[in-house]
C-alpha positions as CSV (number, residue, x, y, z in Angstrom):
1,X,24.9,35.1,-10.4
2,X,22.4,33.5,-7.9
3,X,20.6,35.3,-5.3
4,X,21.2,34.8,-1.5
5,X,17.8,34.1,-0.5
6,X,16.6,36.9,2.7
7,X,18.8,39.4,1.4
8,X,18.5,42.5,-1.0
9,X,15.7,41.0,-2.3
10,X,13.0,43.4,-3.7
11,X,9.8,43.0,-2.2
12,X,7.1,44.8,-4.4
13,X,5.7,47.8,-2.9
14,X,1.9,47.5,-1.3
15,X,-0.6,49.2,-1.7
16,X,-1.1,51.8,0.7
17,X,2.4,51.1,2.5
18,X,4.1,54.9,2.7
19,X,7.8,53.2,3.2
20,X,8.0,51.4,-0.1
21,X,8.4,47.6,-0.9
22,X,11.1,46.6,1.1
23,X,10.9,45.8,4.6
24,X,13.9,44.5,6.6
25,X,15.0,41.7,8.4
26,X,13.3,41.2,11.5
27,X,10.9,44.6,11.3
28,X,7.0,44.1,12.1
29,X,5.2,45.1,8.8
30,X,3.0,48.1,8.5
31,X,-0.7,47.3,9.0
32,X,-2.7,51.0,7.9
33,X,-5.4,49.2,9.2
34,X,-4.8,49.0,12.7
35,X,-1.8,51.4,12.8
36,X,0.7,49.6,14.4
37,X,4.6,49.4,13.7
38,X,5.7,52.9,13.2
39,X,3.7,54.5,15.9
40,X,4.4,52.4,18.7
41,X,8.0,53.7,17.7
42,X,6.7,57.2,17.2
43,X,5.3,56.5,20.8
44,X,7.8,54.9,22.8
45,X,9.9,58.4,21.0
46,X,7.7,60.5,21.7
47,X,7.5,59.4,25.8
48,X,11.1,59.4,25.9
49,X,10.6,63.3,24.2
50,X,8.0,63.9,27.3
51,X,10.3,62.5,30.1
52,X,13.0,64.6,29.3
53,X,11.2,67.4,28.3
54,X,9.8,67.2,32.0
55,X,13.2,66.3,33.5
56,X,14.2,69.6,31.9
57,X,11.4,71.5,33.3
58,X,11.5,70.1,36.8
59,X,15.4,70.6,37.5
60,X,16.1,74.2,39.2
61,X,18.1,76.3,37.0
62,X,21.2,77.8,39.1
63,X,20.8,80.8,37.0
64,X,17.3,81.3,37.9
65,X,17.6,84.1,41.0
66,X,13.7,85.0,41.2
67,X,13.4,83.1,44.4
68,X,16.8,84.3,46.1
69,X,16.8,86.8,48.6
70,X,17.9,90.1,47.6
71,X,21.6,90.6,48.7
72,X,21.0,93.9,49.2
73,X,18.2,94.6,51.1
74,X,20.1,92.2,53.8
75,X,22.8,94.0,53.8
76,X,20.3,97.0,54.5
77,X,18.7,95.6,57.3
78,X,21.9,94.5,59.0
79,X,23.8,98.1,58.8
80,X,20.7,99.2,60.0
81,X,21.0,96.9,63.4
82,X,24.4,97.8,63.5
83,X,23.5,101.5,63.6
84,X,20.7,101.1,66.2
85,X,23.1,98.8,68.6
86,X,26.3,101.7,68.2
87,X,23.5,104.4,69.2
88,X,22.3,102.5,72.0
89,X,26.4,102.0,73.2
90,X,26.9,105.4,72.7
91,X,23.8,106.2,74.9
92,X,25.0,103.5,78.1
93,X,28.1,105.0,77.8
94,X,27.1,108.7,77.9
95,X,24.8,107.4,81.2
96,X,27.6,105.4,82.6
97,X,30.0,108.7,82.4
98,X,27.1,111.3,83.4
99,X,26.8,108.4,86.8
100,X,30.3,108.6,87.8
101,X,30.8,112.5,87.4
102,X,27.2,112.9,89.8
103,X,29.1,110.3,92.5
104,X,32.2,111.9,92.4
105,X,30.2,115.8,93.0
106,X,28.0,113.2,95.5
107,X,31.1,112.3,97.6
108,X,32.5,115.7,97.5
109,X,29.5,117.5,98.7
110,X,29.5,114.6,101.5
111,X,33.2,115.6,102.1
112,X,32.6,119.0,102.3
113,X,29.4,118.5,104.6
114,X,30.9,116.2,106.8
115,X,33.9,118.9,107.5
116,X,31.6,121.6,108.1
117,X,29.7,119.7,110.8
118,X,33.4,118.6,112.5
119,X,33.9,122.6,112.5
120,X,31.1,123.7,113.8
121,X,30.9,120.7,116.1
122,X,34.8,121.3,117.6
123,X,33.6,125.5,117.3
124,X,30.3,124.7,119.6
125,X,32.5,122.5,122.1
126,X,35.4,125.3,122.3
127,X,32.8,128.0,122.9
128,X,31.3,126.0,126.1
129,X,34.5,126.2,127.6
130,X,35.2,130.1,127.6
131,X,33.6,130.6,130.8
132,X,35.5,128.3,132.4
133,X,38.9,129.8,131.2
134,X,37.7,133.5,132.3
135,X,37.0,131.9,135.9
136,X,40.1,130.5,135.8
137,X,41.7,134.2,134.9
138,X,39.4,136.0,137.4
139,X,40.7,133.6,140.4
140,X,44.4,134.1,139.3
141,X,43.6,137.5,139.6
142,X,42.3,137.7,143.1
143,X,44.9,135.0,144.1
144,X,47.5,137.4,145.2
145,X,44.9,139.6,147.3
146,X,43.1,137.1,149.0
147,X,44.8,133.6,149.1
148,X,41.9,132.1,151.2
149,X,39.4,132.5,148.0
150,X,41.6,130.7,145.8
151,X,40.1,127.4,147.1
152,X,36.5,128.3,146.6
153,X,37.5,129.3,143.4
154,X,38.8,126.6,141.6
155,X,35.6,124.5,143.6
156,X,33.2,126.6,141.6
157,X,35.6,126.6,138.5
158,X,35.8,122.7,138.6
159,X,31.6,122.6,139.1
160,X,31.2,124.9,135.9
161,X,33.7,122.5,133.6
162,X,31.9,119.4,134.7
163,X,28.7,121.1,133.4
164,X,30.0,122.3,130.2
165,X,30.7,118.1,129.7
166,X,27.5,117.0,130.9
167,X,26.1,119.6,128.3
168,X,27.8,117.6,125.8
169,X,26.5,114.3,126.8
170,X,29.4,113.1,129.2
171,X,28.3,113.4,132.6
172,X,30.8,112.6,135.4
173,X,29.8,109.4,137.4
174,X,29.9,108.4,140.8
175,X,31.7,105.1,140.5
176,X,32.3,104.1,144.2
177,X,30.7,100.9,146.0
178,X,29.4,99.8,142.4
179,X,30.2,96.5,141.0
180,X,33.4,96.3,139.0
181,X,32.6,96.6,135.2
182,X,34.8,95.8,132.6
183,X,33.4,98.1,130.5
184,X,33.0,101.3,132.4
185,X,36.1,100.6,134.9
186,X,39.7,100.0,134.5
187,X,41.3,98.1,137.4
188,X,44.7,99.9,139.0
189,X,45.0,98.2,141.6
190,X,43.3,95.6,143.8
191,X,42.8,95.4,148.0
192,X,41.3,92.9,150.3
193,X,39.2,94.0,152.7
194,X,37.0,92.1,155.1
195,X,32.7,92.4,154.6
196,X,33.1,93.8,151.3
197,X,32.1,91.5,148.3
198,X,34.3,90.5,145.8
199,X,34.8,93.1,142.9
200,X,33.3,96.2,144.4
201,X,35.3,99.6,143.4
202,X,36.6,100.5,146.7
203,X,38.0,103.9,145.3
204,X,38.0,105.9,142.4
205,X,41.5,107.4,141.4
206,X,39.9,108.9,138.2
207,X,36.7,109.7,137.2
208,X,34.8,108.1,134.0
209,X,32.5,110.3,131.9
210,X,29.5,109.4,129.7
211,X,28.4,106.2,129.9
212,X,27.5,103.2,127.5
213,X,27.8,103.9,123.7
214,X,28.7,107.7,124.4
215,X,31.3,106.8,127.3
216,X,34.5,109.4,126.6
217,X,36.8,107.6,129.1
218,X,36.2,104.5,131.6
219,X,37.1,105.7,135.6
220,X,40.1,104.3,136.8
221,X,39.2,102.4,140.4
222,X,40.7,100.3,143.0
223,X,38.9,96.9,143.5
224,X,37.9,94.9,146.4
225,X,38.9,91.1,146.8
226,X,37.8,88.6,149.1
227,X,39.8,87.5,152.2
């Protein structure tokens, strides 16, 4: 049988050559001397080793929790807020209902005040005119004896009522020859008379009391107007 020259042909071992005598196809010989071959292969290996070994190392491990927050202690925190913020409703609301119940006494008291100073107020104006009714009794009773008093009676009665007013703040007024005024008169009728200007109360059928802000009732007059 002949032998195919390049193939399985034994190549006598050298010496000093650690992989035997028989070096394939295509494969750079081992030099011992300078070390090359097999540990430029070891080393391009033994990068690739490095590089994943560093890959490895590098890449977070999802199992790894030494770095996440701890679950609990922010659930901790948040009850806690919760609890402070349900404490500080609790507090605006026990304000809010301590507010209305003090308005509510507030406008009661008010209520009540105001009705005791109406009392006393209606009492005090009552009691001024007492005298003025016991006049009037005292001249009915001397009416039938002496008729002829009667007049200077109810002169002196009608003096002491307009007093009891003017005590109260509404004096009578003297409202003839003034200029008319809308506010303090009330026109009933309306004459024309010659030499007499234009809008001047001729007579006064009934009397005004008080005057300005504190005006109880605006006199009723008769006015002039001009030919």
């Amino acid at each position: 049988m002949s032998e195919t020259p390049g193939r399985d042909r034994h190549v006598p071992r050298r010496d000093g050559d650690p992989r035997g005598g028989y070096d394939p196809p295509g494969r750079e010989p081992y030099d011992q001397e300078r070390g090359e071959g097999r540990e430029r292969d070891t080393g391009r290996e033994g990068r690739a080793g490095t590089s994943d070994a560093s890959i490895t190392r590098d890449t977070p491990d999802a199992s790894d929790t030494s770095n996440t927050p701890d679950a609990s202690g922010v659930s901790d925190g948040l009850q806690d807020r919760v609890r402070e913020l349900q404490d500080q409703v609790a507090d605006l609301q026990d304000r809010w209902r301590r507010a209305l119940a003090d308005l509510d006494n507030l406008r009661k008291r008010v209520g009540r005040d105001a009705e005791r100073t109406r009392s006393e107020e209606r009492a005090r104006a009552a009691g001024e005119w007492l005298p003025v009714l016991d006049n009037l009794d005292r001249a009915l009773e001397h009416a039938g004896t002496d008729p002829g008093s009667i007049v200077d009676g109810m002169r002196a009665i009608r003096d002491q009522a307009q007093e009891v007013l003017s005590r109260l703040g509404y004096t009578r007024r003297d409202d003839e020859g003034a200029v008319f005024d809308p506010a303090r008169h009330e026109a009933v009728g309306v004459l024309s008379q010659e030499g007499v200007p234009d809008g001047t109360v001729l007579q006064v059928v009934r009397p005004g009391y008080g005057d300005g802000e504190r005006q109880l009732r605006p006199a009723l007059v008769v006015v002039a107007k001009g030919a």
